[in-house]
C-alpha positions as YAML, in Angstrom:
chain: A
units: angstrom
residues:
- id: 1
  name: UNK
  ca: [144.61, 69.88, 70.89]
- id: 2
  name: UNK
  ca: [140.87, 70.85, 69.73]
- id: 3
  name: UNK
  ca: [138.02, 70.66, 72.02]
- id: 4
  name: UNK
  ca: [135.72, 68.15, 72.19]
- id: 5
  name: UNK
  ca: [132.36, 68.29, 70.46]
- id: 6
  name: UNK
  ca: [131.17, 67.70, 74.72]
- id: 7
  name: UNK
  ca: [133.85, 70.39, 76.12]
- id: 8
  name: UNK
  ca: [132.72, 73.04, 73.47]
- id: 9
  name: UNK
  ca: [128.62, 72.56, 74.51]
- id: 10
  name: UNK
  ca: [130.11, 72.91, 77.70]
- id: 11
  name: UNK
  ca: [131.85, 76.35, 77.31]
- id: 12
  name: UNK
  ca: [128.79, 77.81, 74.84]
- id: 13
  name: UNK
  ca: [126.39, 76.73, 78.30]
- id: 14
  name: UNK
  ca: [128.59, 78.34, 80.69]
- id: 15
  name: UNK
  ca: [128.83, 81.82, 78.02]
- id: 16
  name: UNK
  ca: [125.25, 81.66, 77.82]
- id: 17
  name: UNK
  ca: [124.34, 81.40, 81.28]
- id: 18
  name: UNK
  ca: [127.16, 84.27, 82.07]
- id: 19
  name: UNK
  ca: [125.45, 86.61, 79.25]
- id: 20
  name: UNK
  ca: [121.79, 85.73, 80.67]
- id: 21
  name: UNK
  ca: [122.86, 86.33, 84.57]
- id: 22
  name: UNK
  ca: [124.87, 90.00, 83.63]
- id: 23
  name: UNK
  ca: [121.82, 91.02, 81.49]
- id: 24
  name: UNK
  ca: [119.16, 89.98, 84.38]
- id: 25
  name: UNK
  ca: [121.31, 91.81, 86.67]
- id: 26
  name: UNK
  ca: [120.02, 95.19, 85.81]
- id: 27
  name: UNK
  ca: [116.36, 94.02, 86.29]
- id: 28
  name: UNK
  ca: [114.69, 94.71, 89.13]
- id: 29
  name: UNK
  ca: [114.27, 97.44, 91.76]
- id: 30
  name: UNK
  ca: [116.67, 100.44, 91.62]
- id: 31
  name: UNK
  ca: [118.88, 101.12, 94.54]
- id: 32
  name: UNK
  ca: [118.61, 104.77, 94.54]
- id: 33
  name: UNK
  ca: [116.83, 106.63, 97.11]
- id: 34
  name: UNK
  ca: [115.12, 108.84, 95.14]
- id: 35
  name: UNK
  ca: [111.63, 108.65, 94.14]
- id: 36
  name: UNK
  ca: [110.53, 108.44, 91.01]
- id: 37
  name: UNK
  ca: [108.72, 111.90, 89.34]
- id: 38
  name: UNK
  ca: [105.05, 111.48, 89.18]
- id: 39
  name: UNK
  ca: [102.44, 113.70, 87.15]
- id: 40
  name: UNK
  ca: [103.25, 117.21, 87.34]
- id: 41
  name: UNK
  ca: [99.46, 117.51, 87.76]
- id: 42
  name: UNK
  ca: [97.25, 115.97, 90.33]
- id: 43
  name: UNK
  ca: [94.46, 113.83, 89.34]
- id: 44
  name: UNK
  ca: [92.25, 115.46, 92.55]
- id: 45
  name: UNK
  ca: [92.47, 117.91, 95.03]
- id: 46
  name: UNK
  ca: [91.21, 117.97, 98.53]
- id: 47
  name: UNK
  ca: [91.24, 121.04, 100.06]
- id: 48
  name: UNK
  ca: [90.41, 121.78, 103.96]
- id: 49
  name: UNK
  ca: [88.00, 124.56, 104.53]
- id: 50
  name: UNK
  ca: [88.77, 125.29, 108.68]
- id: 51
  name: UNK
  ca: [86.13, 127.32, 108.87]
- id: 52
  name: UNK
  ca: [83.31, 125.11, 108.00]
- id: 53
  name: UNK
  ca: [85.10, 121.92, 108.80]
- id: 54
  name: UNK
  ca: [84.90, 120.23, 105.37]
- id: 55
  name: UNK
  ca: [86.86, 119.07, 102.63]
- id: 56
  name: UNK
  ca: [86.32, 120.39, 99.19]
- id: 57
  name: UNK
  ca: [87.13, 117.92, 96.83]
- id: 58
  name: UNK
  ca: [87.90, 118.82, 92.90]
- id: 59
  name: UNK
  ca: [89.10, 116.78, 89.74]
- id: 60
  name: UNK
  ca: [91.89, 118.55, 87.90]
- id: 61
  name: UNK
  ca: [89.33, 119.21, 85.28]
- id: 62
  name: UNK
  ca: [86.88, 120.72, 87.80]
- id: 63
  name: UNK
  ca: [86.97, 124.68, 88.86]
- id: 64
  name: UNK
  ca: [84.80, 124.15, 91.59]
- id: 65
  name: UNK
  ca: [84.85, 120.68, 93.50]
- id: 66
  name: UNK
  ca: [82.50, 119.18, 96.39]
- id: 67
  name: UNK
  ca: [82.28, 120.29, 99.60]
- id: 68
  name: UNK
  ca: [81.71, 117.08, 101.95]
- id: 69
  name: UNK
  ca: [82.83, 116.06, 105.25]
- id: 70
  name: UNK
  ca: [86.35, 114.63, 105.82]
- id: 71
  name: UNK
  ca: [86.01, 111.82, 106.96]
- id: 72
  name: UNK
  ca: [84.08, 110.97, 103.09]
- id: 73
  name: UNK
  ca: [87.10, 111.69, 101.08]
- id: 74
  name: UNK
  ca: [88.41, 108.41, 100.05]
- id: 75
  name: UNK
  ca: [84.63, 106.94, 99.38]
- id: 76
  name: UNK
  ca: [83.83, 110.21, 97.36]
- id: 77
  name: UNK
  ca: [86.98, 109.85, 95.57]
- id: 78
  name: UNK
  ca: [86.79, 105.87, 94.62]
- id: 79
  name: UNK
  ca: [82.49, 105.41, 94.46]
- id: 80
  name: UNK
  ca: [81.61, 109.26, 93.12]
- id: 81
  name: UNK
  ca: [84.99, 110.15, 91.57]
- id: 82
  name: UNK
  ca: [85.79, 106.45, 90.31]
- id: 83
  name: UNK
  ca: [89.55, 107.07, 90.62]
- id: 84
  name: UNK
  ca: [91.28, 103.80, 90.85]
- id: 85
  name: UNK
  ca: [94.27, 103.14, 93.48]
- id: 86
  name: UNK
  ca: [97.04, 104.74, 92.04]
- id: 87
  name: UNK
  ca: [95.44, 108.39, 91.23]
- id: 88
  name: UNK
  ca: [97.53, 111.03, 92.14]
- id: 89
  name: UNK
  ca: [96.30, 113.55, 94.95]
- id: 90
  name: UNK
  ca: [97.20, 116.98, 96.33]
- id: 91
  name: UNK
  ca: [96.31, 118.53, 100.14]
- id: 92
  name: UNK
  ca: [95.58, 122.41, 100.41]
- id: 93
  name: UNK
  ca: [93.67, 124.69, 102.72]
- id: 94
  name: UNK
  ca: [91.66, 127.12, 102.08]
- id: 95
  name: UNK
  ca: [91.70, 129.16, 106.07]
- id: 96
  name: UNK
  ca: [92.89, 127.51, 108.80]
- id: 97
  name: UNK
  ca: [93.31, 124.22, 108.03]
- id: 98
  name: UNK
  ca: [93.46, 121.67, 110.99]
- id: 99
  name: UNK
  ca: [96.89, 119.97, 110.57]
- id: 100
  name: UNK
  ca: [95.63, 116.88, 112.10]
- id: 101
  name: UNK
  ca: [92.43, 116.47, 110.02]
- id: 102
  name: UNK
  ca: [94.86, 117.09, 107.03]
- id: 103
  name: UNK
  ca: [97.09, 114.41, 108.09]
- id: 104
  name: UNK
  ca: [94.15, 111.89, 109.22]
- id: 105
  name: UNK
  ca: [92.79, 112.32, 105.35]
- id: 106
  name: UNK
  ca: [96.71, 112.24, 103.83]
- id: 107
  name: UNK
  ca: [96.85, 108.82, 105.64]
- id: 108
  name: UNK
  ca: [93.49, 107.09, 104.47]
- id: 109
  name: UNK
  ca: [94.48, 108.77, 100.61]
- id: 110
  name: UNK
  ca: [97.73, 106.90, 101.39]
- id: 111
  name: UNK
  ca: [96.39, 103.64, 102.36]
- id: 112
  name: UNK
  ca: [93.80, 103.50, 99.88]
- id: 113
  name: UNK
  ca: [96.29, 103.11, 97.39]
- id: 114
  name: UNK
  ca: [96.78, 106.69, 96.46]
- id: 115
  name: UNK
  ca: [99.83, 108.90, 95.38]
- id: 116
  name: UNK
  ca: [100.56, 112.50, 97.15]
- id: 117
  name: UNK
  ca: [102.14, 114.51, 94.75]
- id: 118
  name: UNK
  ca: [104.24, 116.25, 96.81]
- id: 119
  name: UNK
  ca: [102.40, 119.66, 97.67]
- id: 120
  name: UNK
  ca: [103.61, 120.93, 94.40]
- id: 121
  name: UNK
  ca: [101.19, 124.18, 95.06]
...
């Protein structure tokens, strides 16, 4: 018997939607728990100086960076730096770095919209 002009729309519809669902499938977020590599090079640095109680903060271009209080990082960094959310940041110290201060500025980096690389120094 040979399909109907009606059955065989039908069947093409149901072959379509099939391909369009299997292909759409493998969009969207990945399942694995790994995160994804980021720059291998940190757009800015911020660097605790325990002695004096500051931060020294330093584009990746920069040799030498700013010396400013803590608690200024994340202005410097969007107003005087003008790195948008999404900038990728490493922590150091240069002597005796206060691990509490260093976590306090990790946190407002973080919620500000920017990306720790990882302490890859």
């Amino acid at each position: 018997m040979i399909p109907s002009h009606r059955s065989h729309l039908r069947i093409c519809a149901i072959v379509a939607s099939t391909t369009a669902l299997v292909a759409l499938a493998g969009c969207g977020k990945s399942t694995s728990t790994e995160s994804p590599r980021i720059a291998s090079r940190p757009d800015v640095t911020v660097k605790f100086d325990g002695k004096r109680r500051k931060c020294i903060v330093a584009l990746s271009s920069e040799t030498q960076g700013s010396t400013i209080s803590c608690e200024e990082v994340v202005p410097f960094v969007k107003d005087e730096l003008r790195l948008p959310p999404g900038s990728i940041y490493d922590l150091g110290a240069t002597s005796g770095g206060d691990d509490a201060e260093i976590a306090k500025v990790r946190a407002s980096l973080d919620n500000s919209g920017y990306r720790f690389i990882g302490g890859s120094r």
